[in-house]
N, C-alpha and C positions, 0 to 999 in steps of 0.2 A: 678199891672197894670189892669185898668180895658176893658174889652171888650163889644163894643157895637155896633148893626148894624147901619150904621148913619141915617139913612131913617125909623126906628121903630119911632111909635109913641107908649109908654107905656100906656096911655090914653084911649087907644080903647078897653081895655083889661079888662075884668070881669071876668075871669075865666083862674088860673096862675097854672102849674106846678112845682113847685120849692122845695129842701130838705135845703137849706140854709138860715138862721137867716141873715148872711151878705149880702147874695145874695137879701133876700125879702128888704130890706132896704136900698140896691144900688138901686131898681129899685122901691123904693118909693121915693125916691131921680130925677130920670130920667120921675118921672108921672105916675107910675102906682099907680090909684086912692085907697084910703085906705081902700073904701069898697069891692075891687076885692076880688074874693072869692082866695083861696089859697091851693092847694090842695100838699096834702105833707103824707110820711110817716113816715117822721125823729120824732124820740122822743122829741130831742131838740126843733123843732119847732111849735111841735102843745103842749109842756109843755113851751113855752114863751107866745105866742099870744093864751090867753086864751077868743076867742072870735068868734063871729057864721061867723066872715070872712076867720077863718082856717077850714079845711077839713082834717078826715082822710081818706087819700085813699085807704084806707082798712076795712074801718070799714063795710065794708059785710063779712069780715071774721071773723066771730065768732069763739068759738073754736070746734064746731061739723063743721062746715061750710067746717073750715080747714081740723079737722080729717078725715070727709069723701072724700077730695081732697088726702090726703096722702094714705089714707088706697088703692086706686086703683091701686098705684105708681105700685107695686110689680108685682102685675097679669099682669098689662099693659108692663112693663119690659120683663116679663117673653112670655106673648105672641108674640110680637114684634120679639124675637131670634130665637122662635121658627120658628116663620113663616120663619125669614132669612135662617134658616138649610133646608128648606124645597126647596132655589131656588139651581138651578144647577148652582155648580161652583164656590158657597161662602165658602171661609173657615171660617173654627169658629171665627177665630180672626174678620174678618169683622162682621159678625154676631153679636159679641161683641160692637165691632165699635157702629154698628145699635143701637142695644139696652141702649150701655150709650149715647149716643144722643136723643135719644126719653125721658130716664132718666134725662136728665139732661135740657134738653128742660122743663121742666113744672117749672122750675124759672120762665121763661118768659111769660109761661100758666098762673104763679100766676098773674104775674103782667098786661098781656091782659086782664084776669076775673075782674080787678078795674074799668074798663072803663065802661063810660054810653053810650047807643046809640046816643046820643046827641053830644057826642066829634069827632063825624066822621064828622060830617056836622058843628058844630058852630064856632064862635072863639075862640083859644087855644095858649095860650103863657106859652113855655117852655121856664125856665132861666135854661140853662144849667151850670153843673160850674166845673170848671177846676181848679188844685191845684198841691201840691204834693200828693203823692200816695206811694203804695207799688207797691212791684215785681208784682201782678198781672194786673198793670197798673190802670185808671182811672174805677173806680167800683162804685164812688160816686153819679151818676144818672140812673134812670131807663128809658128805650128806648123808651120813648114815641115819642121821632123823629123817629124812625121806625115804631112803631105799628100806629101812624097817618099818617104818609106820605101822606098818599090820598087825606086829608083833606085840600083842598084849603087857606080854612081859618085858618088852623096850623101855627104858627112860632116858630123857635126857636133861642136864644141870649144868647150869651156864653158871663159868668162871673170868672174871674180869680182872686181868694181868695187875701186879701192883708195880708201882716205881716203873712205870711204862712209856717208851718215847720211841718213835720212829720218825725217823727225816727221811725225803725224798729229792731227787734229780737238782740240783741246784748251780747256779755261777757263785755263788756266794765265794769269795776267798778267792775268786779268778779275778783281777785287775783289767779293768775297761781297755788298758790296750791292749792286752792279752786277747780280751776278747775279742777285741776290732779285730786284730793281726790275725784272728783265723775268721772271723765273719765275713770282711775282707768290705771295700767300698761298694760292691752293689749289693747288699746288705742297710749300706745308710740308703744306700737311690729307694730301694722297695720299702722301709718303713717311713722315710720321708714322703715319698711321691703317695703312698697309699692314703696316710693321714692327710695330705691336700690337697688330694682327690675325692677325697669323701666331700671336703667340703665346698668342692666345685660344682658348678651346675652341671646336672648329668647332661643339658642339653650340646653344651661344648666339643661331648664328644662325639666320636661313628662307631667308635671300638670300645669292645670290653673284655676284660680276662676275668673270670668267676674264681676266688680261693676257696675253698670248702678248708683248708689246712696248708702247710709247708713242707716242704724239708728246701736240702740245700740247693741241690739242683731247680727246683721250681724258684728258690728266688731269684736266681743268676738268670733265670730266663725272663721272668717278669718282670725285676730290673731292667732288662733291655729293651722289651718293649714299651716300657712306661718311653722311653725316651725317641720311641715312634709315636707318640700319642694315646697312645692307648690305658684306658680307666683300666686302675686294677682294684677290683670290688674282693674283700672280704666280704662272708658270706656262711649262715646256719640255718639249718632250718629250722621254722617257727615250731615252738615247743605247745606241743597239744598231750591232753592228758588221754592214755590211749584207751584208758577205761571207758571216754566218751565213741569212741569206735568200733566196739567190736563188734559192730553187727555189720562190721565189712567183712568180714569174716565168712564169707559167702563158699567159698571152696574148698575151707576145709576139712570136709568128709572127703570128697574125692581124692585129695589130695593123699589123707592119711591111708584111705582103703588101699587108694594104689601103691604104695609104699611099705604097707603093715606086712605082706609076706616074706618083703627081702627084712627088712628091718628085724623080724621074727626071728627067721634065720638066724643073721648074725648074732644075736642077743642070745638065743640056746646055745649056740655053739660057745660061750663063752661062759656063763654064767650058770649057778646051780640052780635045780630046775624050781625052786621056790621062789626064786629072783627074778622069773622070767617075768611074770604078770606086773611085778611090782615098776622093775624095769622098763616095762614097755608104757604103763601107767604115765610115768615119768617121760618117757620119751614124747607121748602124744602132748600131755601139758607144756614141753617144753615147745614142742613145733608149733603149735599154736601161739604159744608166746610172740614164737619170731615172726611168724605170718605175720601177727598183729602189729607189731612193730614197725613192720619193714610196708604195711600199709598206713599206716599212720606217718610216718617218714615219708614215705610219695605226697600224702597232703601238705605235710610240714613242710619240704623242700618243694611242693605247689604253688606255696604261697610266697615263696622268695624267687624263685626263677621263673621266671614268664617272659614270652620272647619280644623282642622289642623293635615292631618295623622299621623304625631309623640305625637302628645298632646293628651292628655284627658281633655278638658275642660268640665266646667259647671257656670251657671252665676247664681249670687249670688243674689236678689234685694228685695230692700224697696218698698212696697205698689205700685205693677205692676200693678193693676187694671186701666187704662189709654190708651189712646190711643198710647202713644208712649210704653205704655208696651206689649200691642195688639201687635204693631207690631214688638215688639223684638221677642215675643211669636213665631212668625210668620217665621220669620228668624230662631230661634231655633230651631223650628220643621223640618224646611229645612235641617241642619246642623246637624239634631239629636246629637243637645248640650240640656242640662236640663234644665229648669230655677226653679231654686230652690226660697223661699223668704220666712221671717221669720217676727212676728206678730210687730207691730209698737202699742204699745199702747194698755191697756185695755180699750178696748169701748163693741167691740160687745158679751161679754158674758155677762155682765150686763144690757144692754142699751136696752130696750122696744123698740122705735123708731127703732133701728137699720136694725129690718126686713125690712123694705122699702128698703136699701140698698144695699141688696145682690149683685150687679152690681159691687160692688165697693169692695166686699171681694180680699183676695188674692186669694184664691182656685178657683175664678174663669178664671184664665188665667195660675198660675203654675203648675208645674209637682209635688212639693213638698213646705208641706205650713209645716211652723215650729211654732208652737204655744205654750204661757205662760201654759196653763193649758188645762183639759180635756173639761168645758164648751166651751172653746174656738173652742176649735178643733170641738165637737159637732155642733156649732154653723155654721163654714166655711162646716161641710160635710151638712146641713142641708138646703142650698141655693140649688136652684132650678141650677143653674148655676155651681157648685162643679165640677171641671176637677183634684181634686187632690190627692195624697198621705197626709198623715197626720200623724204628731209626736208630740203629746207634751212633751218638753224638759224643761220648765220651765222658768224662768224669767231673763233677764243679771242681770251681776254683778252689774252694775252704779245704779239697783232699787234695789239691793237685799243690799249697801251699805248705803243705806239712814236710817236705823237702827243705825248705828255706827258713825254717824255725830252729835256731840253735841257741842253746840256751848250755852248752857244757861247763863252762866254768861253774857253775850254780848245781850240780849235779850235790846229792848227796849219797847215793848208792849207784854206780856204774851201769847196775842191770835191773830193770823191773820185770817184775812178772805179772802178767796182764790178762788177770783171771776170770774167765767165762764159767764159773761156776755157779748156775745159776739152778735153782730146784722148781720143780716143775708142781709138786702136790699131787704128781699124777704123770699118765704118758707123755712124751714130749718126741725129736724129733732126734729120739737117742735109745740105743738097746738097753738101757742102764735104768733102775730105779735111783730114787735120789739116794736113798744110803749106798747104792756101790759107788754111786758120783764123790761122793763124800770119803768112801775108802781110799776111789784113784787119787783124789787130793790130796788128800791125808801123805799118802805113800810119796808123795811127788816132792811135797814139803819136807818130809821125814829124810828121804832117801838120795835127794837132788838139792833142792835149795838149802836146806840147813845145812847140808855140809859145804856148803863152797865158800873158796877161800877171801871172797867176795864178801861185798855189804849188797845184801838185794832189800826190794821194794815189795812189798806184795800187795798189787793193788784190786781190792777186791770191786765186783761186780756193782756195781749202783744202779742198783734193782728200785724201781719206784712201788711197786707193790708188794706188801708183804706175806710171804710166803708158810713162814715157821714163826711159834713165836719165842723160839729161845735163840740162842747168839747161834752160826754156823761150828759144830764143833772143830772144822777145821782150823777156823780161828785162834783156839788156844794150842794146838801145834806151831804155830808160827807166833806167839806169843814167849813162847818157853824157848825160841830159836836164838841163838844171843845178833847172827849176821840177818836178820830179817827184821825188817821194819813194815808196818802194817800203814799202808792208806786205805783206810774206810771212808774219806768225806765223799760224798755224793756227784761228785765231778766226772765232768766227762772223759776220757783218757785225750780226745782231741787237744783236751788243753795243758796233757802232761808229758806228752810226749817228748817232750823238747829237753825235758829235763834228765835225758836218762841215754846213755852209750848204746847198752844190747838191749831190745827190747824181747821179751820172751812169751806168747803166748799158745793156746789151744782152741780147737773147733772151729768149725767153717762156717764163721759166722759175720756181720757185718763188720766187728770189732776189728778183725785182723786189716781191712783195707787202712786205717787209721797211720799204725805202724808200718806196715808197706810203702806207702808212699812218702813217710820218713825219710828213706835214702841211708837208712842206719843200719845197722844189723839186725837181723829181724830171725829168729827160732821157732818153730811151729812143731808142734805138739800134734801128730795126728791121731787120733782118738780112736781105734777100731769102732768100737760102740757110742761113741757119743759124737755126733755130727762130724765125720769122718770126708774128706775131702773126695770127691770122684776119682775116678781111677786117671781120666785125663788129666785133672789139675794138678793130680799128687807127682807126675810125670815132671809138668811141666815148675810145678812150685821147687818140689826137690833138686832143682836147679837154680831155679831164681832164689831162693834163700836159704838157710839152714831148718830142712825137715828131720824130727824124729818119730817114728811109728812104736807107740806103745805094743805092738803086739811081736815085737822083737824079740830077740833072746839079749837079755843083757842091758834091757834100754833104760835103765835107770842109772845103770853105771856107764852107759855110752854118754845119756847127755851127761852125769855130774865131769865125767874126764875134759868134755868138749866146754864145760862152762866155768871147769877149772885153770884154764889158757889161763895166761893174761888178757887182757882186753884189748892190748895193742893188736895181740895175736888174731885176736878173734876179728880184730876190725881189717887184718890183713887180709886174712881168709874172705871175706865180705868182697877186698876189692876185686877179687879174683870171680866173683859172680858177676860182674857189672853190666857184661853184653847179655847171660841169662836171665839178670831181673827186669833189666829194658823188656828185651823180647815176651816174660814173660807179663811183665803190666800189660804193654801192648795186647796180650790172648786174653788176659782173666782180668783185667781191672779196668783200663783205660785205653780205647785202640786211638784217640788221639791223646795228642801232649797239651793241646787249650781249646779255648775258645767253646767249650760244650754248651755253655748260654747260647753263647751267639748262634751257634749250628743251629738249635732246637729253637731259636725266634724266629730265624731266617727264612726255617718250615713251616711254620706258625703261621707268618706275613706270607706265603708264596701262596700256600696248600689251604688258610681257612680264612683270613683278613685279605 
């Protein structure tokens, strides 16, 4: 279905907003003339219309441009909380609140800084566009209907994609034992014990674990305890409509005042001076927002956690750093219940980028952080924001099994390539806008993969939220490849890995622990600009596996030579690292070899049961 206002005239229009190839082409169809300029930061679109009528709108972001927008992120963060601890009456959690708002605000700082002086006063036609989407809802446009508003002569006309489908994160097509064989048996203990716990009398027990959410490490621990006795309660908070609160809203004048000069600041420094008001406009509505939120969330999670003088509880959770984790936090503290939470993912011991982030650790809202390894733990006590105890217990079972998954007879391409290409719509935790992400790829495919003498895999990213709404144009590069075959199903690489000799991937992200602990040959792609490995990891990884550094002379021809071997070869070369990859799991992944449930209950039952 298509949407159109009836009273536009497309014809008056020289200067368009749009990230869609079908949308620019419905409304060249409705009159918008062919030489309007077209201002877009989609890959797909400014890699179709190769001509001076498209625009990147971003193309002022170079990559120092960028790095010096990022590198302020941190201090800015960091100031921001500080100031909050300073007013009478905020508890930390709000302070928190404050500071990943101000954090998370310069997405739309990126996308203010695009704007010329001239788009506040001239005429400006946004095709908005509407589709399917993921759980985070429609994320496919940037807010340029807000940051103009003021502009008289702004419109904006909303386009609803035709022949439209997106799928997100699924097991579908994974086989139950497949699944089991990486979920592993204390996987069956915690959804069995949980569902027969519910339906037991709470008076039976003394102990309780609180789930707000999962990952893998939190079941292998909560499995263990189930079989000390202890209730493990799932858990949400009551859902209150926050329209009915906001007259909790009690501090935020003070809040804003004390905040409005740094925020000011950064917001000139970036943006043209027409943007500032409107910008900042935005900024105050949005803080407000998350105030209100993250008060309403203390009630909602009020009314589920309340302490209970026969019980010993303590709640258990996945990456609390949020606002509804703020305010579980908040609740917690009232009830002097723990909130314990254990690491989801190796990112932050490796990941350069990562420091910007600190906001978003767990150590910055738990009582106790449970971490893979000792970098790790180093890493969460070395934020500015660190409120926690710390244990490294090691890695779960489901990454410590992917060693004992072989599946080679079944192989049908030797080598995959295990693509972190994921687009941001905006800054992310890389020097790179998404069209030069899309170049590097492009070139990688072009230049590396299509020519090897190989059948490779190209398994792209299974992104649950959608981003862009045309196909990745990198996609039809590897389409036209004859030795490359495309997995696009929405699966998690955990459950493919088994299938495939050299595994080949990029960035310092949780993806790469997957294949690591494979025991396979493993290729790493370090990324100057896009989430680039620490200077220590890069040390210690370019030992333990085959590392290539994009910012080489030659590195397109070093790795196609290196991935031109035979495979026997290449798995030779592999055995010849074996004492460097042990050592190296042991620094950056896993400093034990099991039992990381058991470690993290043991402390659990000693230190709060």
């Amino acid at each position: 279905m298509e949407n159109i206002t009836k009273d536009l005239d497309f014809s008056i229009y020289k200067n368009v907003f749009c990230d869609s190839i079908q949308a620019i082409e419905w409304a060249y169809k409705n009159g918008l003339p062919k030489d309007a300029l077209i201002r877009t930061n989609s890959p797909a679109v400014l890699l179709r219309y190769k001509n001076n009528n498209i625009s990147n709108i971003e193309e002022r972001w170079t990559v120092d441009e960028l790095d010096n927008f990022q590198r302020a992120i941190q201090k800015l963060t960091n100031d921001v909380f500080d100031l909050m601890l300073n007013i009478n009456s905020i508890e930390r959690e709000l302070a928190l609140t404050v500071a990943l708002s101000v954090h998370q605000f310069q997405k739309l700082l990126y996308k203010a800084a695009c704007l010329e002086e001239n788009d506040f006063t001239e005429s400006r036609l946004f095709i908005y566009v509407d589709g399917e989407v993921g759980p985070a809802g429609n994320i496919m446009n940037s807010p340029w209907n807000k940051l103009l508003s003021s502009n008289s002569l702004f419109s904006t006309v909303r386009y609803t994609l035709l022949d439209d489908e997106w799928k997100v994160l699924t097991t579908k097509g994974v086989s139950y034992w497949k699944r089991l064989s990486v979920a592993g048996y204390e996987t069956i203990i915690f959804r069995l014990a949980t569902k027969l716990m519910k339906k037991l009398p709470k008076r039976i027990f003394k102990k309780e674990i609180l789930m707000p959410n999962e990952n893998e490490l939190n079941i292998e621990i909560a499995s263990l305890l189930t079989l000390h006795g202890i209730k493990i309660t799932k858990i949400q908070p009551k859902t209150l409509l926050s329209s009915k609160y906001k007259v909790l809203d009690t501090n935020n004048k003070a809040i804003y005042d004390t905040i409005f000069p740094v925020m000011r600041r950064r917001v000139e420094k970036w943006v043209t001076p027409s943007a500032v008001d409107a910008t900042m406009s935005m900024f105050e509505s949005y803080l407000k927002e998350q105030i209100n939120q993250f008060k309403v969330l203390v009630i909602g999670w009020g009314e589920v956690v309340t302490k209970d003088s026969g019980m010993k509880q303590a709640v258990l959770a996945n990456s609390p750093s949020n606002i509804s984790g703020y305010a579980l936090s908040c609740v917690c503290k009232k009830n002097n219940i723990p909130l314990l939470s254990s690491q989801h993912g190796v990112t932050v011991e490796i990941s350069k980028m990562h420091s910007m982030l600190q906001i978003l650790l767990d150590s910055t809202v738990s009582d106790v952080v449970f971490s893979y390894n000792l970098k790790a733990t180093d890493a969460e006590k070395g934020s500015h924001f660190d409120n926690a105890k710390h244990y490294a217990v090691g890695m779960p079972k489901r990454l410590m099994r992917m060693r004992s998954r072989y599946e080679i007879s079944k192989y049908l391409s030797p080598i995959v390539y295990i693509s972190t290409n994921l687009y941001h719509m905006g800054f992310s935790i890389s020097s790179n806008t998404d069209y030069r992400n899309s170049i590097c790829e492009k070139k990688l495919v072009n230049k590396v993969l299509s020519r090897l003498p190989h059948k490779v895999c190209y398994k792209t990213y299974p992104e649950d939220n959608r981003r862009y709404a045309d196909k990745d144009p990198v996609l039809s590069d590897v389409d036209i490849s004859d030795n490359i075959e495309i997995f696009s199903e929405k699966i998690d690489m955990r459950y493919l890995v088994s299938k495939y000799r050299v595994l080949v991937t990029t960035c310092a992200t949780s993806t790469l622990a997957w294949p690591i602990m494979s025991g396979k040959p493993v290729v790493f792609i370090n990324q100057k600009n896009k989430s680039p490995l620490t200077d220590d990891a890069l040390i210690s990884l370019s030992k333990g596996i085959f590392v290539f550094n994009d910012q080489d002379e030659s590195f397109h021809n070093k790795l196609l030579t290196f991935l031109s071997q035979p495979i026997e070869e290449i798995e030779r070369l592999w055995k010849e690292k074996r004492k460097a990859h042990k050592e190296m799991i042991r620094e950056y992944f896993s400093m034990h070899k099991s039992d990381a449930g058991r470690r993290a209950a043991k402390i659990i039952l000693s230190e709060y049961f």
